[in-house]
Every structure is written in C-alpha cells, then in structure tokens.
C-alpha distance (Angstrom), angle and dihedral (degrees) to the residues before:
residue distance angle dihedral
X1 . . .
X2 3.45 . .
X3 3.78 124.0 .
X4 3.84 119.5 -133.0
X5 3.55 88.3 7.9
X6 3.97 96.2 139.5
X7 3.89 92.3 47.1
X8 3.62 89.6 56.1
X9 3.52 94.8 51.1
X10 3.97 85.2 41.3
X11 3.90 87.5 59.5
X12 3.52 100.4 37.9
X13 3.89 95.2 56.5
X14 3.81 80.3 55.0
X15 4.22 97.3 57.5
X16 3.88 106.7 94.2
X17 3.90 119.0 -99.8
X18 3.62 93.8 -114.6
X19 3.93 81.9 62.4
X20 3.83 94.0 55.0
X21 3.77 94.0 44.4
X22 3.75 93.5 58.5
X23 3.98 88.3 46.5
X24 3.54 83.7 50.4
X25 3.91 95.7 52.3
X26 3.63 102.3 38.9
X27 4.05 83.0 53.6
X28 3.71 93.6 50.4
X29 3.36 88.4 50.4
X30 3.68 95.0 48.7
X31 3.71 88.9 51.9
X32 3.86 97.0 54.4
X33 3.77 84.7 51.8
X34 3.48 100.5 63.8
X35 3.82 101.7 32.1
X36 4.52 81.3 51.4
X37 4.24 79.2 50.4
X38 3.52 97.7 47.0
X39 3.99 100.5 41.8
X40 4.31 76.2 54.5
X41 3.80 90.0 58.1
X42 3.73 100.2 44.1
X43 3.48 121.3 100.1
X44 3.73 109.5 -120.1
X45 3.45 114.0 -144.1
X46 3.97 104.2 139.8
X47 3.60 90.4 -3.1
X48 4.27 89.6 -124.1
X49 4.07 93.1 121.0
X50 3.91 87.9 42.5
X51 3.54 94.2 58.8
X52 4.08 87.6 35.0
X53 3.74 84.5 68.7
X54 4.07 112.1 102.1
X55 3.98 158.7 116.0
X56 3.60 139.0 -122.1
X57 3.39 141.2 166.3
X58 3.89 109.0 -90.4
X59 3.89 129.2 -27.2
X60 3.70 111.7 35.5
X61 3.65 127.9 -145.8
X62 3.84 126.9 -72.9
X63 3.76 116.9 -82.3
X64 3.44 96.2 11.7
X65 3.99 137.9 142.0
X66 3.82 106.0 -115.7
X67 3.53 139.0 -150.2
X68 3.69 121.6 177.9
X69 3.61 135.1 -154.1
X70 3.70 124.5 -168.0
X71 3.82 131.2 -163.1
X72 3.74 113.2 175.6
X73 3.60 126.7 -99.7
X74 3.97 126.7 71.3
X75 3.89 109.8 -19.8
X76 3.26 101.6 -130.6
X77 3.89 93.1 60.7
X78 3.68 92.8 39.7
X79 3.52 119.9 42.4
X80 4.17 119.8 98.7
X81 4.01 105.5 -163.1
X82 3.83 108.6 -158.2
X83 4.04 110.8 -159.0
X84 3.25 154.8 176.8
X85 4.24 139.4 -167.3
X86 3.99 126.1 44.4
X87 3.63 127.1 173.1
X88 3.41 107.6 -62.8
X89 4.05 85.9 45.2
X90 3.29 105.7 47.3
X91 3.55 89.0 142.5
X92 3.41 98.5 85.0
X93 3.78 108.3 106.2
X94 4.07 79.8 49.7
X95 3.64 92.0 63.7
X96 3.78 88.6 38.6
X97 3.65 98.1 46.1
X98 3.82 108.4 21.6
X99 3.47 122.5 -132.3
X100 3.97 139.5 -121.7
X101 3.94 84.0 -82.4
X102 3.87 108.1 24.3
X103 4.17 124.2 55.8
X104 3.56 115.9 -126.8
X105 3.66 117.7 -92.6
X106 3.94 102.9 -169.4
X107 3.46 119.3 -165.0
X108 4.04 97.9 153.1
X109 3.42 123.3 56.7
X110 3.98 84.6 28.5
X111 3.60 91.2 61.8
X112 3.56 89.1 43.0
X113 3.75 97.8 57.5
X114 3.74 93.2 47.2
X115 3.57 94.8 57.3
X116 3.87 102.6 36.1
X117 3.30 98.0 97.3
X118 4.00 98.4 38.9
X119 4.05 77.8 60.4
X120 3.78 97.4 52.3
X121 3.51 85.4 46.4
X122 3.39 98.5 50.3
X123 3.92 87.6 48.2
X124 3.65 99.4 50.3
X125 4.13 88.1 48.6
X126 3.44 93.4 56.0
X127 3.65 98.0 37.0
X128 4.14 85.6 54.0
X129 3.88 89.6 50.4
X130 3.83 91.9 48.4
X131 4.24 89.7 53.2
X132 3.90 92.7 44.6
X133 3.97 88.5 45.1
X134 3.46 105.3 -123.9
C-alpha cells in the first residue's frame, strides 16, 4: 500500500488542467520515443514484433512485455503502458531474454533505460512551463 496516496490524489485534482495536459503531452511524446527506438533495435525478420511494439494509455495488451510510466494523479487517467508481443509475436520475451538455444538480443528494456531520464526530463520541462504559464 501506498502511503499518502489519497493526499496526492487530493492535490493533484487541485493542479489546473492546463497543467495535466502538458504532463499528458510531454508523456505521449515520451512514449512515441521509445516505442520509434525500440522498433529501431528489433531485429526484423517478418516484421510481427516490429509492429508488436507500442503505447497506450493504461492496461496493455495480453501477453505482452510491459513498461510503465506513471505521472501522478488517478491511475487510470495517468498511466502510459509501453509494450511489446501479441499473438502472432509471442516471441518477444525470447528475443528479450534469450533462450537455452538463442542469445538475447534486447531491444526493450535497453531502450527503455536509455531514454528514462530524457522522459522525466521532458516531463518536468513541460510540467514547469505549464505552472509558469507559458
């Protein structure tokens, strides 16, 4: 359980919407980053891991690889998911991971790391600029 959970949600209903929308934006934009990074890393054999590669706002898809970004506030509203795998690439832990057989070839949580902190960055910036009004 988090602590202080319900006074941060108290204070974040209170932050202006203009606020929120640039915390949005500067996440989106975060999240089209990495998924453009990781689709660069992947090997491309029949291209179905490639095009596995996405984000969306909250749950992701069944059977997937999952990276999740959080931004205050109520988590439905505010939680990217960055993923990778479906059903026709199932594979993708495999890739990820290795196996007994195949070496890893990581292209996720790599990508992932490298960018983290461009994306906290990124959200902070914006998040400033939305407070000051500009």
């Amino acid at each position: 359980m988090v602590q202080g959970l319900a006074r941060l949600q108290q204070r974040w209903r209170r932050i202006p919407q203009r606020v929120r929308n640039a915390a949005r934006d500067a996440m989106e934009q975060s999240a089209e980053e990495m998924v453009k990074e990781m689709r660069s890393r992947v090997n491309r054999i029949s291209g179905d891991l490639s095009e596995s590669i996405g984000w969306t706002w909250g749950d992701e898809p069944a059977g997937s690889l999952v990276v999740t970004s959080y931004s205050g506030g109520d988590r439905g509203s505010m939680v990217i998911t960055i993923y990778a795998g479906s059903k026709e690439a199932y594979y993708a832990a495999f890739v990820e991971f290795g196996t007994v057989k195949n070496p890893a070839r990581p292209f996720f949580y790599p990508t992932y790391r490298a960018l983290r902190r461009r994306a906290k960055t990124r959200l902070t910036r914006k998040i400033n600029q939305a407070l000051k009004g500009s």
